[in-house]
C-alpha positions as CSV (number, residue, x, y, z in Angstrom):
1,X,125.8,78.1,87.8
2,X,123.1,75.9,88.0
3,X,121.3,77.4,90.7
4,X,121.9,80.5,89.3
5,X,119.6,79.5,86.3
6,X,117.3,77.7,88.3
7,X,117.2,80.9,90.5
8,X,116.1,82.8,87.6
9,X,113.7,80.2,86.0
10,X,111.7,80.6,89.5
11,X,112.1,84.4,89.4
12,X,110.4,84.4,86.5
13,X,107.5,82.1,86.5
14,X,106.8,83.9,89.7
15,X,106.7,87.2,87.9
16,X,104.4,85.2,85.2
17,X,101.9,84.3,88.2
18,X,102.0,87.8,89.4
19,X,101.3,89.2,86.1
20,X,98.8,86.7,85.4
21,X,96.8,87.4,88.7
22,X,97.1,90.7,88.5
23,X,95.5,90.7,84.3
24,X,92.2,89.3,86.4
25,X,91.8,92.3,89.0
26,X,92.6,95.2,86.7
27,X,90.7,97.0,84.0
28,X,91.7,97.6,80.6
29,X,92.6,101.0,79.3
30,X,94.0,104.3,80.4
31,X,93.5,105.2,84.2
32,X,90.2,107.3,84.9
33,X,90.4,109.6,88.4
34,X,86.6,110.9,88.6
35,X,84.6,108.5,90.4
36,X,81.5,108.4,87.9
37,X,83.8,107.6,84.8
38,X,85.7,104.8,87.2
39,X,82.9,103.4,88.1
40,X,81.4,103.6,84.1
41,X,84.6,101.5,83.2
42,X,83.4,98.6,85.9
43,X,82.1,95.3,84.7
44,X,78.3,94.6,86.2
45,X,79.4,92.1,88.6
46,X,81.8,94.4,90.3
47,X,79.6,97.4,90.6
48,X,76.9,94.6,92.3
49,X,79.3,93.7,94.7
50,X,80.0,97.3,95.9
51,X,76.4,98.2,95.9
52,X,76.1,95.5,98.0
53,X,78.4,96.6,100.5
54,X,76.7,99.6,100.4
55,X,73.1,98.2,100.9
56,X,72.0,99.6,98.0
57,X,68.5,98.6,97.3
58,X,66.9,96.5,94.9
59,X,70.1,96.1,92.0
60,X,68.6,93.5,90.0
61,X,66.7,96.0,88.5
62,X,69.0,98.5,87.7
63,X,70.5,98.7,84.4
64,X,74.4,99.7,84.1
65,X,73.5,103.8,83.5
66,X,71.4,103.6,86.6
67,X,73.8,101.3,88.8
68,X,76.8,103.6,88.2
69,X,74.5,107.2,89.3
70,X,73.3,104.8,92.6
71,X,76.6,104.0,93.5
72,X,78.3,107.3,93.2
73,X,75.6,108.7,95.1
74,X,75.9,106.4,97.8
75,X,79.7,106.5,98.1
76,X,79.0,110.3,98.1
77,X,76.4,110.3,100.3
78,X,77.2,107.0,102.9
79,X,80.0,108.5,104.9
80,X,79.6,106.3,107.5
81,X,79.8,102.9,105.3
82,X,83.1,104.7,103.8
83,X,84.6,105.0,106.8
84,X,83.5,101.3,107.7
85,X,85.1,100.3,105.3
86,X,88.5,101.9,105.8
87,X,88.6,100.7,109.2
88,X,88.5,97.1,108.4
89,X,91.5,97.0,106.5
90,X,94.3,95.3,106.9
91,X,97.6,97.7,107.9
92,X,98.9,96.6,104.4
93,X,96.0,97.7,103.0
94,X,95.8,100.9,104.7
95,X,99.3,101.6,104.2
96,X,98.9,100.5,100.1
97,X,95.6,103.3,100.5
98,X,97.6,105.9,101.8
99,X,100.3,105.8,99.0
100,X,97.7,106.2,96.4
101,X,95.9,108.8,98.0
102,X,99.0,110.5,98.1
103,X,99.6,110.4,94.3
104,X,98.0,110.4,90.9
105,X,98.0,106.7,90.8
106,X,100.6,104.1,92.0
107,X,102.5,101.8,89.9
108,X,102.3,98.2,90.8
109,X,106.0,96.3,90.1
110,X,106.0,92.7,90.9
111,X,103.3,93.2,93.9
112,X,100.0,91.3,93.8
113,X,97.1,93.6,93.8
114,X,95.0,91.0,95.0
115,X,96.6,92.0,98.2
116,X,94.1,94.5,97.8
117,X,91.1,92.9,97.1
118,X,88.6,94.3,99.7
119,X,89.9,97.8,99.0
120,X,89.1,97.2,95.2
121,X,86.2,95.2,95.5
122,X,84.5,98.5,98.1
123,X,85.0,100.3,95.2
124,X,87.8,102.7,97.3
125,X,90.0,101.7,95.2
126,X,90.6,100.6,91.3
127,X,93.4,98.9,90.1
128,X,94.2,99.8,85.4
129,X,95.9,97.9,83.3
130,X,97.5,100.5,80.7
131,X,100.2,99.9,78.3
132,X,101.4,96.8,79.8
133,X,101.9,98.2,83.1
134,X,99.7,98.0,86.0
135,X,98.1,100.9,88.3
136,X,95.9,101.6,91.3
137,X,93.8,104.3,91.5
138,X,92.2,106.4,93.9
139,X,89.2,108.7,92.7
140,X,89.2,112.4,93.7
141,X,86.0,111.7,95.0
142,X,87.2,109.5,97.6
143,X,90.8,111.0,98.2
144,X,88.7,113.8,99.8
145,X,86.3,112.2,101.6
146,X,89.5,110.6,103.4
147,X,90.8,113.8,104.3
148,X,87.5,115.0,105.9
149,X,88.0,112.0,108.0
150,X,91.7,112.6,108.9
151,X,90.5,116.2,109.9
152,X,87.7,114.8,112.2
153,X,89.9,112.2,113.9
154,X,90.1,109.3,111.6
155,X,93.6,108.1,113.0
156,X,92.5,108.3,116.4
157,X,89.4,105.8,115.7
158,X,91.7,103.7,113.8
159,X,93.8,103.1,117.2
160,X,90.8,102.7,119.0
161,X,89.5,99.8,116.5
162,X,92.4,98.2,116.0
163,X,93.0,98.0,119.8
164,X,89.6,96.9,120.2
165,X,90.4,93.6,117.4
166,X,93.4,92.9,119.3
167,X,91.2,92.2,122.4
168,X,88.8,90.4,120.7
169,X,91.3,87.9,119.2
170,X,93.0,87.5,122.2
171,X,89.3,86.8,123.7
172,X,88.4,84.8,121.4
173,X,91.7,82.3,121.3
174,X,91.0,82.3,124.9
175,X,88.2,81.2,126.0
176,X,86.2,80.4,122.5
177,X,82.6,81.8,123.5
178,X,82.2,84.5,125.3
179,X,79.3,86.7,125.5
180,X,79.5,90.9,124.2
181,X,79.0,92.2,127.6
182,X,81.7,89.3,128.9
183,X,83.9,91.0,126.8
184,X,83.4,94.3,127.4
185,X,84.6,93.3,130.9
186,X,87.7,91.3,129.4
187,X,88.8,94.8,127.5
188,X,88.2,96.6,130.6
189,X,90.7,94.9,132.4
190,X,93.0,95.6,130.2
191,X,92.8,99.1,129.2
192,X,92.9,101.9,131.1
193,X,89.7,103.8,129.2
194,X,86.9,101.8,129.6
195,X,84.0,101.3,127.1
196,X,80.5,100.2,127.2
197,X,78.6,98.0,125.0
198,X,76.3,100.2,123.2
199,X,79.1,102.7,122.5
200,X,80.9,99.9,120.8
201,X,78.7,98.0,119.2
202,X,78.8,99.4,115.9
203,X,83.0,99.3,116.0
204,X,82.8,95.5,116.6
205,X,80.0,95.2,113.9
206,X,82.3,96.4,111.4
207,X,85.2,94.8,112.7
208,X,83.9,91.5,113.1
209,X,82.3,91.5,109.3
210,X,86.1,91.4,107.9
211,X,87.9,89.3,111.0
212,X,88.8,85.7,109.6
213,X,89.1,84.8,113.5
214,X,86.4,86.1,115.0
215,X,82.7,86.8,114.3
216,X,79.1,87.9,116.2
217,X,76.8,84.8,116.3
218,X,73.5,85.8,118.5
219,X,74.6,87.7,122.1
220,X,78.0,85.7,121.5
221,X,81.3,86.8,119.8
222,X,82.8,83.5,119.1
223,X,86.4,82.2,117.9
224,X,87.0,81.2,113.9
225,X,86.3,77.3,114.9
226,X,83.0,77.9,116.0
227,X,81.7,79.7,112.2
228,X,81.0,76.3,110.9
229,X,79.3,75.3,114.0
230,X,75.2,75.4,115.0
231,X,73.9,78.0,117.7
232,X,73.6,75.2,119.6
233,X,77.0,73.3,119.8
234,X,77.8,77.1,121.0
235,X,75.6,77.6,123.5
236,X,76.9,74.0,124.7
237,X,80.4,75.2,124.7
238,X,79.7,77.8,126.5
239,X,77.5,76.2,129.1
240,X,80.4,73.7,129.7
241,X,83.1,76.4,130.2
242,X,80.8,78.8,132.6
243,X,80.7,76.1,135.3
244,X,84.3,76.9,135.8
245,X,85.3,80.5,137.3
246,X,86.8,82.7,134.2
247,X,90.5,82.9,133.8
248,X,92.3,86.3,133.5
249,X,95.8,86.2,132.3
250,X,98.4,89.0,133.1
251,X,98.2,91.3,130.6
252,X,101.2,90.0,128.5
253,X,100.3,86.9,127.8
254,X,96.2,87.7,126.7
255,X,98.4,90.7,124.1
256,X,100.5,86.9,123.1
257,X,96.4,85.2,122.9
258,X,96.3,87.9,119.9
259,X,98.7,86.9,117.5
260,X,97.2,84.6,114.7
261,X,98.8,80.9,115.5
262,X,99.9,82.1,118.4
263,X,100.0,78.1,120.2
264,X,102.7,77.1,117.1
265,X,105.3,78.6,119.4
266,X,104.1,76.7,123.0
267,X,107.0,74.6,124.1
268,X,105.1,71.3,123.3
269,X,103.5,71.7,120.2
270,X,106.9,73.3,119.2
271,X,108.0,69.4,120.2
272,X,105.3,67.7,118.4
273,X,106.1,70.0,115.2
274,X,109.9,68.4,115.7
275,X,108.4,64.7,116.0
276,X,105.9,65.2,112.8
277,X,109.1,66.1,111.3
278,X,110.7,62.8,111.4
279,X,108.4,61.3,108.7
280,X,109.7,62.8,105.7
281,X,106.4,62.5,103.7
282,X,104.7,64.7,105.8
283,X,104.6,68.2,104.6
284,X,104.5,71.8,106.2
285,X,100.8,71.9,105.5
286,X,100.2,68.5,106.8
287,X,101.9,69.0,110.2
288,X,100.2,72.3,110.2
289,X,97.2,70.7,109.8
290,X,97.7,67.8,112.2
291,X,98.4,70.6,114.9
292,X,95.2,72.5,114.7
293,X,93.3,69.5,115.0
294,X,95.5,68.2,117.9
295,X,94.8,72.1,119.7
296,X,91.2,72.2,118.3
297,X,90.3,69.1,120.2
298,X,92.3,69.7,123.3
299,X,90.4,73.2,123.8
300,X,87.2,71.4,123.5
301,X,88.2,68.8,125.8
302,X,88.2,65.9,123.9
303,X,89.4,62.4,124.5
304,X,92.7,60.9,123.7
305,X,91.8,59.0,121.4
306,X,89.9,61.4,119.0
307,X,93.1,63.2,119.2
308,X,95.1,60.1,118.1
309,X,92.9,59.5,114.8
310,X,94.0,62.9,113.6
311,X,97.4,61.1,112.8
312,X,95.5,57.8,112.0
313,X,94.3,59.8,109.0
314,X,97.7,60.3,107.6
315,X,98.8,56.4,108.4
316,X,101.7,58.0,110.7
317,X,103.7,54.5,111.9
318,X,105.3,55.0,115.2
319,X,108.1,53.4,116.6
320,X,107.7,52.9,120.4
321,X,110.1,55.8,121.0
322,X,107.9,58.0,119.3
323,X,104.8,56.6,120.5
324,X,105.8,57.6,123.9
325,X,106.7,60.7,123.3
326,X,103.8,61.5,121.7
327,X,101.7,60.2,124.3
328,X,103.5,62.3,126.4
329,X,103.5,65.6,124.8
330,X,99.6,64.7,124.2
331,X,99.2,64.6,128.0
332,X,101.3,68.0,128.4
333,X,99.5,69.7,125.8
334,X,95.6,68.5,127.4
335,X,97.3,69.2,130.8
336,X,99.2,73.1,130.3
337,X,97.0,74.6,127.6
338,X,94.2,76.9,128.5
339,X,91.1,74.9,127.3
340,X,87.7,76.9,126.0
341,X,85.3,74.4,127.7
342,X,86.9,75.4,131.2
343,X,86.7,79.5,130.6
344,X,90.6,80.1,130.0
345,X,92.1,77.5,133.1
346,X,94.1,74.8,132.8
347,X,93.4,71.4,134.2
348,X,96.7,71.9,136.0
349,X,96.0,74.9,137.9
350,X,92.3,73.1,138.3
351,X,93.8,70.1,140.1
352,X,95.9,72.3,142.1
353,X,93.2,75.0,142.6
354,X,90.8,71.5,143.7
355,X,94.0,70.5,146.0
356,X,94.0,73.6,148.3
357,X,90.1,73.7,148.7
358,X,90.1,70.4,150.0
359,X,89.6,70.4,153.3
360,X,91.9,68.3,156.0
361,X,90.8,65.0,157.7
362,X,90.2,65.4,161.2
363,X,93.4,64.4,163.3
364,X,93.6,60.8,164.2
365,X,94.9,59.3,167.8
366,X,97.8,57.0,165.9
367,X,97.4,54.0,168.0
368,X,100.9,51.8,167.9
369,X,100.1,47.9,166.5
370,X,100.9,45.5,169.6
371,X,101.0,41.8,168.7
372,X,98.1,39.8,171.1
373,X,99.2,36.5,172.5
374,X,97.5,33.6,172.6
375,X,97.1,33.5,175.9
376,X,96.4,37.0,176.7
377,X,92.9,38.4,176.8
378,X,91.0,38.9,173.8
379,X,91.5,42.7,172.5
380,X,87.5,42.4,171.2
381,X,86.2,42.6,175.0
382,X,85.1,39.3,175.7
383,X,86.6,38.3,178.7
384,X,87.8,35.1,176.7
385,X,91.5,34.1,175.9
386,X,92.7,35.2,172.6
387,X,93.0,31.7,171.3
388,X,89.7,30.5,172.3
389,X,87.8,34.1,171.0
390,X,89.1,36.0,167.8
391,X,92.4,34.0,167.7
392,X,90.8,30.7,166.5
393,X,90.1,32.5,163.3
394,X,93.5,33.6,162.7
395,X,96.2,31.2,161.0
């Protein structure tokens, strides 16, 4: 009985939150579907942040009246921003677009619409608050702008771009820094319709402007890490890894290299995840983060001991079981992963790789050890008994 109230207690103050989150997205009133009077109902702020997105020029000086008649003409006008803009969001997002697009506007029960934010905040979509309930809404305007682009083959660039992030992740998790044209070779591999640079440039633009795991810095596309980072740390990285001969992976494992977190499930930090789990202060978040930094450093090649002050920061007390196995699943991690600052290998299959290219000693005539006696001659050549030459040195 008691759970069943608690049960409900949570239900609730999760409903709260929702409804609460929700009250800060959505406009006041009855639902508008013409994109001028939708835009009209707008605060400032938000009409700034579209025009931005739409490189509208000089805003600061435009008053309300003038922002709203700018906009609409750019959304009117900007088909190519539009369909930018549709083809960076997320598949929840899409699939939340094409519902509304579908209908007059769409109900939102006990769903976030922050969910939505990009869509809203591009000004493709608006989410009312009317009555107590709340809506998203789709102007007329932009349902049929969509539709133009189904009918010129909208869906088939969707596939395209979404393939082409799915690369670029895996790329990214891969090796770290990679240059455009490196990989437009990496894609190539991969797919059986190859694609150049400049036809693709604009695709990864758009796609890289809304990735939270990848982005374009100078010629290089670079991994999430690396955004808080100078040009030059990069250019280091990269230096470092391009003395080592690029790694290509079969072509299941790079599609595994995509998935977001995608080293949480490797067999050892899966291990270390169990051993963090022991000390019962440490929370999900905390092991989480203890594990990126543990794989952050590893791909960068760092020393054991800048791994070890990761858990030094959260006064982790091992016992000597656990210290060895953490040692342990340390040197399995730095040993099995593939690291960014040696382009995708890892130092295993570099040892073993070092191994074979080794080349063999010349053969040796294996001469058998026969003991001298004292009396025999001396084995240096001198003429001279073995105990009056060498052998007087030996005890």
């Amino acid at each position: 009985m008691d759970d069943l109230i608690t049960n409900e207690i949570l239900l609730n103050d999760l409903k709260k939150t929702i409804y609460e989150s929700n009250n800060l997205f959505a406009i006041k009133g009855e639902p508008k579907y013409k994109l001028s009077d939708i835009l009209s109902d707008m605060r400032v702020k938000d009409l700034k942040i579209i025009a931005d997105i739409f490189m509208t020029k000089e805003i600061s000086k435009l008053n309300k009246s003038k922002l709203v008649s700018t906009i609409y003409k750019d959304i009117m006008e900007k088909d190519h921003v539009l369909e930018g803009i549709l083809l960076t969001f997320s598949k929840r997002q899409l699939n939340t677009f094409k519902k509304v697009v579908a209908i007059k506007q769409y109900e939102v029960e006990d769903e976030l619409i922050s969910t939505n934010i990009y869509a809203i905040k591009s000004g493709m979509m608006v989410a009312y608050k009317y009555e107590g309930s709340f809506y998203l809404v789709v102007s007329d305007e932009v349902k049929e702008i969509y539709k133009n682009f189904i009918n010129k083959g909208f869906e088939a660039d969707l596939k395209h771009y979404e393939n082409l992030d799915i690369y670029a992740n895996a790329a990214t998790s891969l090796y770290g820094v990679l240059t455009l044209d490196e990989f437009i070779v990496f894609y190539n591999k991969y797919n059986k319709k190859k694609i150049k640079l400049n036809d693709e440039f604009k695709a990864l633009s758009i796609l890289s402007i809304n990735s939270f795991r990848y982005e374009f810095r100078d010629e290089y596309i670079v991994e999430s890490y690396f955004m808080d980072q100078n040009n030059e740390f990069i250019s280091q990285v990269y230096y470092e890894a391009s003395k080592h001969e690029r790694f290509y992976p079969i072509k299941n494992e790079v599609l595994a290299y995509s998935e977001e977190d995608y080293y949480f499930e490797f067999p050892e930090f899966v291990a270390l995840n169990n051993l963090l789990s022991e000390f019962e202060y440490l929370d999900e978040d905390d092991i989480d983060y203890i594990i990126d930094e543990v794989y952050l450093n590893t791909m960068l090649g760092s020393k054991l001991q800048i791994k070890l002050d990761t858990f030094s920061e959260f006064e982790i007390e091992f016992n000597k079981n656990q210290y060895e196995r953490l040692t342990h699943l340390l040197m399995m991690i730095n040993n099995n992963c593939r690291l960014w600052i040696i382009n995708g290998n890892t130092p295993n299959e570099l040892s073993k790789d070092n191994l074979e290219k080794l080349k063999p000693l010349p053969s040796a005539k294996i001469v058998p050890f026969i003991k001298t006696g004292r009396n025999d001659a001396c084995s240096c050549g001198s003429g001279k008994k073995y105990k009056k030459c060498c052998g007087k040195f030996m005890p």
